[in-house]
DSSP file (Angstrom, degrees, kcal/mol; ACC not computed):
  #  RESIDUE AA STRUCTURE BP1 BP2  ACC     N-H-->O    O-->H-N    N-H-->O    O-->H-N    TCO  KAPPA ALPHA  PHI   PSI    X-CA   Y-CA   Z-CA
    1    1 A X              0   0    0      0, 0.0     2,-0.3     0, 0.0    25,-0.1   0.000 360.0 360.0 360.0 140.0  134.1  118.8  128.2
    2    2 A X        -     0   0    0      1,-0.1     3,-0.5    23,-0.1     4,-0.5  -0.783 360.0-121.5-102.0 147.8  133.8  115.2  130.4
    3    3 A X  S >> S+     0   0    0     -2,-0.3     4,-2.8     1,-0.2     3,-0.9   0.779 105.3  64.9 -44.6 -40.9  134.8  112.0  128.7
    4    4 A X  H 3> S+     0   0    0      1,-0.3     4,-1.1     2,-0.2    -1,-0.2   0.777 109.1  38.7 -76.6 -15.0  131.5  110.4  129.2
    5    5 A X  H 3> S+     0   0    0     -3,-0.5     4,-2.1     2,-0.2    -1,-0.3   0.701 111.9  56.4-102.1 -15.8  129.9  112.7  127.2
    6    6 A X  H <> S+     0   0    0     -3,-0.9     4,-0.7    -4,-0.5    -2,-0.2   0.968 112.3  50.6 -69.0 -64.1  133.0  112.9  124.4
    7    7 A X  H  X S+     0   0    0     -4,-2.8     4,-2.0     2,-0.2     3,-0.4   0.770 107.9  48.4 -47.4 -39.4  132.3  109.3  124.3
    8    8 A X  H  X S+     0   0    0     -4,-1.1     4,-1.0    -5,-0.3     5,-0.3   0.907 117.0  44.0 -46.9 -55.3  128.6  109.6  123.7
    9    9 A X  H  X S+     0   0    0     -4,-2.1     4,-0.6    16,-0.2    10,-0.3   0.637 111.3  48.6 -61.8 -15.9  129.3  111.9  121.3
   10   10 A X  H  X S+     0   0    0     -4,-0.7     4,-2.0    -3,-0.4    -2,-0.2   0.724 111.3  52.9-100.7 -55.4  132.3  109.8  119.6
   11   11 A X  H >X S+     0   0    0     -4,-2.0     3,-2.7     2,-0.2     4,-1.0   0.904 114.9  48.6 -70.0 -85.2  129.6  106.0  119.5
   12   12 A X  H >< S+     0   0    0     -4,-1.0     3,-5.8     1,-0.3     4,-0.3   0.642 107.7  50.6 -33.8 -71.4  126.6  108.5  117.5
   13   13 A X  H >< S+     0   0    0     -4,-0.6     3,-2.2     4,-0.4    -1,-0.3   0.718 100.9  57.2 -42.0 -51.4  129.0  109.7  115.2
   14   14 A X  H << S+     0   0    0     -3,-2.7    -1,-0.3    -4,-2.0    -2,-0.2   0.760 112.3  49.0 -63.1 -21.7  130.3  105.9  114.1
   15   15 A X  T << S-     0   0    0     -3,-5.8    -1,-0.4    -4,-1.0    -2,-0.2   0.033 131.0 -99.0-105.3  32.0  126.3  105.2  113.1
   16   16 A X  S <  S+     0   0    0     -3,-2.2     2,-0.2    -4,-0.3    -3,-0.2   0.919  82.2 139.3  52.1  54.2  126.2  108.6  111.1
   17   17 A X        -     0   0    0     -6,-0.2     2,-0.8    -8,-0.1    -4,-0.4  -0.927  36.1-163.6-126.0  89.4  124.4  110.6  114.3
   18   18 A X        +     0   0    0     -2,-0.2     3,-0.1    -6,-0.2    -9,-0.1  -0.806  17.8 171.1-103.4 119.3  125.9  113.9  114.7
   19   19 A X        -     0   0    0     -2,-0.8     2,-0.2     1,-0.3    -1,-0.1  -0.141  66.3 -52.3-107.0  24.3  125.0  115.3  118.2
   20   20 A X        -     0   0    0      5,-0.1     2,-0.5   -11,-0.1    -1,-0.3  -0.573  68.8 -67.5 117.8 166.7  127.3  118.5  117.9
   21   21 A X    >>  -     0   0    0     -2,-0.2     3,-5.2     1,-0.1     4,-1.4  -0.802  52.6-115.5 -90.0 137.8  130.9  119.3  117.2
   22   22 A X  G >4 S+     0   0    0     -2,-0.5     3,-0.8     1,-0.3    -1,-0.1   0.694 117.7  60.1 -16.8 -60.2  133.5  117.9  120.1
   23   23 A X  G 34 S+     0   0    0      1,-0.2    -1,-0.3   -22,-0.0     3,-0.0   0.674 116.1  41.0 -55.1 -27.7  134.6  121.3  121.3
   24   24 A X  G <4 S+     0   0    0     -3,-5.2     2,-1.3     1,-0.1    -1,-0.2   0.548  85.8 105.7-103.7 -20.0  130.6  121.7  122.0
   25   25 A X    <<  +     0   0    0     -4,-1.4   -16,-0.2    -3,-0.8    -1,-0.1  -0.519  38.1 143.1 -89.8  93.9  129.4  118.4  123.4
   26   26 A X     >  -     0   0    0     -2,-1.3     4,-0.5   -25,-0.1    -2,-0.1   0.103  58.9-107.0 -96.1-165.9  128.8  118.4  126.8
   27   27 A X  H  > S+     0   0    0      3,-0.1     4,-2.5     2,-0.1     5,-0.1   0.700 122.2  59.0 -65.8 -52.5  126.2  116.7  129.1
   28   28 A X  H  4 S+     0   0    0      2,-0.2    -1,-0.1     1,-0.2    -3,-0.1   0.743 108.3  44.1 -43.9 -32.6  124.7  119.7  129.5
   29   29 A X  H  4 S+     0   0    0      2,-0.1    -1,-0.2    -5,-0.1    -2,-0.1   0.778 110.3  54.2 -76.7 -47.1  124.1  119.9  125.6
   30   30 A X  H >< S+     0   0    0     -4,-0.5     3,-4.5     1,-0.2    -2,-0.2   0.827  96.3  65.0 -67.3 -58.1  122.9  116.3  125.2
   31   31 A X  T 3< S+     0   0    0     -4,-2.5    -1,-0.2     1,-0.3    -2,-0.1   0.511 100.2  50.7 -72.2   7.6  120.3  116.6  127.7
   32   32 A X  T 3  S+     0   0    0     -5,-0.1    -1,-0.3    -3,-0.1    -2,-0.2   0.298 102.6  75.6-129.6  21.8  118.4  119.1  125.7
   33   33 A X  S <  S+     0   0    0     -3,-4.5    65,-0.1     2,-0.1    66,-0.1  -0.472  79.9  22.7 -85.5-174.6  118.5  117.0  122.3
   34   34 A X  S    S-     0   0    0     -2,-0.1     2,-0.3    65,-0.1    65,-0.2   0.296  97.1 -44.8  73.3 179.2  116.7  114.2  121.4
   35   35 A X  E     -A   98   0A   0     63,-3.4    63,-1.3     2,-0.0     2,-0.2  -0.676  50.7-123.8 -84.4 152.8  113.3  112.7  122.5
   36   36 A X  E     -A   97   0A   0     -2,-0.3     2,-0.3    61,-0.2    61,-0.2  -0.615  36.8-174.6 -60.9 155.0  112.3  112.4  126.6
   37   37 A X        -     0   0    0     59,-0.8     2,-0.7    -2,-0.2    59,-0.1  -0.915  25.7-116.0-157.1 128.8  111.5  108.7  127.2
   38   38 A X    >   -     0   0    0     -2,-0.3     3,-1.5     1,-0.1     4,-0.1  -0.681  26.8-114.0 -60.5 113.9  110.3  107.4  130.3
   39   39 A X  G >  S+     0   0    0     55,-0.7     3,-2.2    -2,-0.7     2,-0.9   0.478 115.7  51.2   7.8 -78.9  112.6  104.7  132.4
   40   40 A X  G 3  S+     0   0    0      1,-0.3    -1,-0.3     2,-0.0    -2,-0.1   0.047 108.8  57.4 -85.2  30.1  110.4  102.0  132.0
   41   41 A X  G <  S+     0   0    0     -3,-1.5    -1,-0.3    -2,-0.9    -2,-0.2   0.521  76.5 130.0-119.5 -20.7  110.5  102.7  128.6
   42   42 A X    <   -     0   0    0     -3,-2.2     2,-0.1    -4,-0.1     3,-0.0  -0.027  32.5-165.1 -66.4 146.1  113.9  102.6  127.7
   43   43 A X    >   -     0   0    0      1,-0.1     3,-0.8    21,-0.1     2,-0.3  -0.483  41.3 -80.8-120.3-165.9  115.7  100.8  124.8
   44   44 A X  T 3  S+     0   0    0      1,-0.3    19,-0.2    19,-0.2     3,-0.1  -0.576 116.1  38.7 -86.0 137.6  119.3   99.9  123.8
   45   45 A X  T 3  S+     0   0    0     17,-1.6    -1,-0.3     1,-0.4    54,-0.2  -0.016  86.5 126.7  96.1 -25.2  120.7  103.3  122.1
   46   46 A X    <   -     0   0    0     -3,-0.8    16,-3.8    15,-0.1     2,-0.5  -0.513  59.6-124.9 -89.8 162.1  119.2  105.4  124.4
   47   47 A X  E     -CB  61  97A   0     50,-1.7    50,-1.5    14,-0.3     2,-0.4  -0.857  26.7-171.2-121.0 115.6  121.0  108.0  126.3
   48   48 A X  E     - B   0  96A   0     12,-1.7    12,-0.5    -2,-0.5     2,-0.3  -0.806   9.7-143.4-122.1 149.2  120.8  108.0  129.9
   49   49 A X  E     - B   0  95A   0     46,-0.9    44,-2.5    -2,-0.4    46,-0.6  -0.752   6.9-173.0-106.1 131.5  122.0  110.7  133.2
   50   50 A X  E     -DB  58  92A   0      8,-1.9     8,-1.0    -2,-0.3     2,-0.8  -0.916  29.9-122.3-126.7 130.9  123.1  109.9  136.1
   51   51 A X        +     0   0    0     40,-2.8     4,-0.2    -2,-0.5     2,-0.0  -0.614  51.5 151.9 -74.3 115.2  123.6  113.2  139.0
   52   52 A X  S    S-     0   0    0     -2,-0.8     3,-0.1     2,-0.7    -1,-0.1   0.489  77.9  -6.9 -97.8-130.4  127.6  112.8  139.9
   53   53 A X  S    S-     0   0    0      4,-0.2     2,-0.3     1,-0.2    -2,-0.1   0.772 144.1  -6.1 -58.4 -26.4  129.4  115.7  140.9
   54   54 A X  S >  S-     0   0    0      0, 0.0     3,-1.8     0, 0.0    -2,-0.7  -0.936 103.5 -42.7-172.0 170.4  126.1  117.6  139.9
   55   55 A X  T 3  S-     0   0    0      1,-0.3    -4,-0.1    -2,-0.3    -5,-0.1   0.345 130.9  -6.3 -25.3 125.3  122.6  117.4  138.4
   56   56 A X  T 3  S+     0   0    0     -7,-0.2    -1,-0.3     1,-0.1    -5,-0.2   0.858  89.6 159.8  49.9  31.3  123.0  115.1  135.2
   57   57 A X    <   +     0   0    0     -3,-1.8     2,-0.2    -8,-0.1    -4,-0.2   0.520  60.9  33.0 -53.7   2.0  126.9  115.2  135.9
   58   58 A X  B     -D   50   0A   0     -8,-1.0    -8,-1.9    -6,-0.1     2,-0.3  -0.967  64.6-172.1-146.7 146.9  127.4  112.2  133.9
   59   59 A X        +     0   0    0     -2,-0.2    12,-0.2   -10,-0.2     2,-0.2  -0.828  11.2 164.6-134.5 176.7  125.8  110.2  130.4
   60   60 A X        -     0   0    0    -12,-0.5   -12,-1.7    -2,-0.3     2,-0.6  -0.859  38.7 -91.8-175.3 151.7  126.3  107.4  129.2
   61   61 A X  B     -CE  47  69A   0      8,-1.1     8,-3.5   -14,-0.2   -14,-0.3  -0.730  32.6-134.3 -87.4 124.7  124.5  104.9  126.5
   62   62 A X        -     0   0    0    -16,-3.8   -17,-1.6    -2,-0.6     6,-0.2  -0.083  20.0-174.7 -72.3 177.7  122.2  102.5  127.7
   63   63 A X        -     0   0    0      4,-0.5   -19,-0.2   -19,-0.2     2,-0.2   0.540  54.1 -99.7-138.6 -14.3  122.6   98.4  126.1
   64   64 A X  S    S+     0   0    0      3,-0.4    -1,-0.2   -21,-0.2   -21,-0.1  -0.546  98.1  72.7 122.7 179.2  119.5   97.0  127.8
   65   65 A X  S    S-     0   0    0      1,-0.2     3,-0.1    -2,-0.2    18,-0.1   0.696 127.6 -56.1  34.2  42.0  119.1   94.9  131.0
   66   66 A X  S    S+     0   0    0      1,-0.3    16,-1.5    16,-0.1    17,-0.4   0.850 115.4 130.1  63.9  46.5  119.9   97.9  133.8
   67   67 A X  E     + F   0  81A   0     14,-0.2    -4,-0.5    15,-0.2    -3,-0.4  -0.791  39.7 178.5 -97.8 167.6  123.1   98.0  131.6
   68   68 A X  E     - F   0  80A   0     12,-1.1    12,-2.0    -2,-0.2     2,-0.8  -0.841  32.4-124.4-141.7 139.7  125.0  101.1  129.9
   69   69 A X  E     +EF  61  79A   0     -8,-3.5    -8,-1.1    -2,-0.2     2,-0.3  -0.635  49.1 178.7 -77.2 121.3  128.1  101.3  127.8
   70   70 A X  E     - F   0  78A   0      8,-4.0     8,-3.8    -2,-0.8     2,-0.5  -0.895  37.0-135.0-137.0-175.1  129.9  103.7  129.8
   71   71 A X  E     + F   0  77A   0     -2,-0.3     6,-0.3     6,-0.3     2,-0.2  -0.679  36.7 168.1-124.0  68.6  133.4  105.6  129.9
   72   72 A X  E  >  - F   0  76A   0      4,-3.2     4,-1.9    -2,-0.5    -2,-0.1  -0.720  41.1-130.3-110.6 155.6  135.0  105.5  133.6
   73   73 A X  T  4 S+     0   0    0      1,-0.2    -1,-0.1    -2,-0.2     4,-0.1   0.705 110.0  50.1 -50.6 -29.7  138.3  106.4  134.7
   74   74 A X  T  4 S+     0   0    0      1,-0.2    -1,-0.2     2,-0.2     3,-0.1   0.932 123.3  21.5-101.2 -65.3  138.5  103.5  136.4
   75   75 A X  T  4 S-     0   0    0      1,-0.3    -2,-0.2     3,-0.1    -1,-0.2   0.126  87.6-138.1-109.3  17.7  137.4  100.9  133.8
   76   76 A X  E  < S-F   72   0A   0     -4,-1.9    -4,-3.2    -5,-0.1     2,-0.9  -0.304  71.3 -17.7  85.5-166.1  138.0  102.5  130.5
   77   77 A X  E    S+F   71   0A   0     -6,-0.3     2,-0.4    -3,-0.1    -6,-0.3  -0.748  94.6 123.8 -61.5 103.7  135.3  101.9  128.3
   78   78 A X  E     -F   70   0A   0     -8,-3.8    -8,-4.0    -2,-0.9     2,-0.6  -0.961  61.5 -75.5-166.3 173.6  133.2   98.8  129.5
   79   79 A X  E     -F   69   0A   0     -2,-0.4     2,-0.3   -10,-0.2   -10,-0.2  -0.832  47.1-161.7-108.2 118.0  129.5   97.9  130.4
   80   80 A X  E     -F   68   0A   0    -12,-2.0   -12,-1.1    -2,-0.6     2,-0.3  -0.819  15.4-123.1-116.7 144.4  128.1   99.0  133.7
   81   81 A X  E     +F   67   0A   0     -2,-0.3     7,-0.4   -14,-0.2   -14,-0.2  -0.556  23.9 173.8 -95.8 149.8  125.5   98.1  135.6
   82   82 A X        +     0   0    0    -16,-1.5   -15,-0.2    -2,-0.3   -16,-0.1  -0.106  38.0 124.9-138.8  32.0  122.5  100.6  136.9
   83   83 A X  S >  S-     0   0    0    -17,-0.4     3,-1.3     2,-0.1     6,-0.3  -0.484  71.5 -67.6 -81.5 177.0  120.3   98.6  138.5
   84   84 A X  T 3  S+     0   0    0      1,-0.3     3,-0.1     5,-0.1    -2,-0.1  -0.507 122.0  24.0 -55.4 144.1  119.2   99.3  142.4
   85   85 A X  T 3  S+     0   0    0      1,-0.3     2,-0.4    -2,-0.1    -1,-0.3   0.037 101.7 112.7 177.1  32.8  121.5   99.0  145.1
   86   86 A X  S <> S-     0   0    0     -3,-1.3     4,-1.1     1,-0.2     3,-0.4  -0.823  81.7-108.7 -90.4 151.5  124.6   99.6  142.3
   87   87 A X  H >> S+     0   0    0     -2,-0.4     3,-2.1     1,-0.2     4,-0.6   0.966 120.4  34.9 -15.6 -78.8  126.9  102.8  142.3
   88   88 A X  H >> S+     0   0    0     -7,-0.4     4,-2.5     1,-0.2     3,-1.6   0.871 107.7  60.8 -49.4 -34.2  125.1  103.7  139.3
   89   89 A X  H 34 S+     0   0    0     -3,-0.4    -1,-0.2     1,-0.4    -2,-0.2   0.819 104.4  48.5 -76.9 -10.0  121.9  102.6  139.7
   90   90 A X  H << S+     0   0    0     -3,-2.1    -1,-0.4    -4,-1.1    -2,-0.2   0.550 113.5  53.2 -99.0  23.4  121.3  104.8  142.9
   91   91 A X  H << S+     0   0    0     -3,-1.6   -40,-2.8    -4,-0.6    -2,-0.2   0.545  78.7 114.7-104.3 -17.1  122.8  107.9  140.7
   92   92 A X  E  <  - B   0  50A   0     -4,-2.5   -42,-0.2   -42,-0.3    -3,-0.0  -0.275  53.2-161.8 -53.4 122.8  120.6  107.5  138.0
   93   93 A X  E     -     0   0A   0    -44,-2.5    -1,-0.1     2,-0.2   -43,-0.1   0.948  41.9-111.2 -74.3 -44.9  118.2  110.5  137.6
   94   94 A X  E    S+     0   0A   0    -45,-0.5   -55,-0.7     1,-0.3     2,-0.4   0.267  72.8 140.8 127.6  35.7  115.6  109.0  135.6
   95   95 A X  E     + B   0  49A   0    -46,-0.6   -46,-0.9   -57,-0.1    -1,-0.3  -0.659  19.5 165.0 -81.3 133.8  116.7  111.3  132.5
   96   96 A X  E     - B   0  48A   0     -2,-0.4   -59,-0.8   -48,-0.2     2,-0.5  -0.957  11.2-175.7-156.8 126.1  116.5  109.1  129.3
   97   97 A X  E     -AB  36  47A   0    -50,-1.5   -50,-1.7    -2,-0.3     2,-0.5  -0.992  13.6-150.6-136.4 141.8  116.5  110.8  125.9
   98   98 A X  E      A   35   0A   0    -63,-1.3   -63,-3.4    -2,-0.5   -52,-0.1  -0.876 360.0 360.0-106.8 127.1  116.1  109.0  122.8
   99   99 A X              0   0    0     -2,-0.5    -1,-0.1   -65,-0.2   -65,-0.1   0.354 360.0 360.0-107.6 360.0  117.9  110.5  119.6
């Protein structure tokens, strides 16, 4: 299981959203709940994939303005940017699922 997706799974759970048990929640898992939502459509809550080490390797929750709450080694927990020309923004797939 990758952190970014323990942590996705960890924020539903605190609103009474159960998206699997831990041992089960992967990226892989996630991306076949929930609603499809087109990009330019996307709201605060929704959960968006960005390709890393491979297709959708990574999720994270978006917070609105090319933002996401995400979960990197690097910076912990914290709010990341995904707009164009960022690290994120050019890894973003344009996978958005709404639960």
């Amino acid at each position: 299981m990758n952190s970014s997706s323990s942590c996705v799974r960890w924020a539903f759970e605190q609103v009474g959203m159960n998206v699997g048990p831990m041992s089960g929640v992967t990226t892989d898992t996630l991306k076949t709940q929930g609603q499809a939502i087109n990009p330019k459509d996307m709201k605060p809550g929704d959960v968006v994939f960005f390709n890393t080490y491979k297709i959708d390797g990574h999720v994270e929750i978006y917070v609105g303005n090319n933002q996401f709450l995400g979960c990197q080694g690097k910076t912990g927990v914290a709010i990341a940017s995904m707009a164009k020309g960022t690290d994120f923004g050019e890894l973003f797939n344009g996978r958005v699922k709404r639960f």
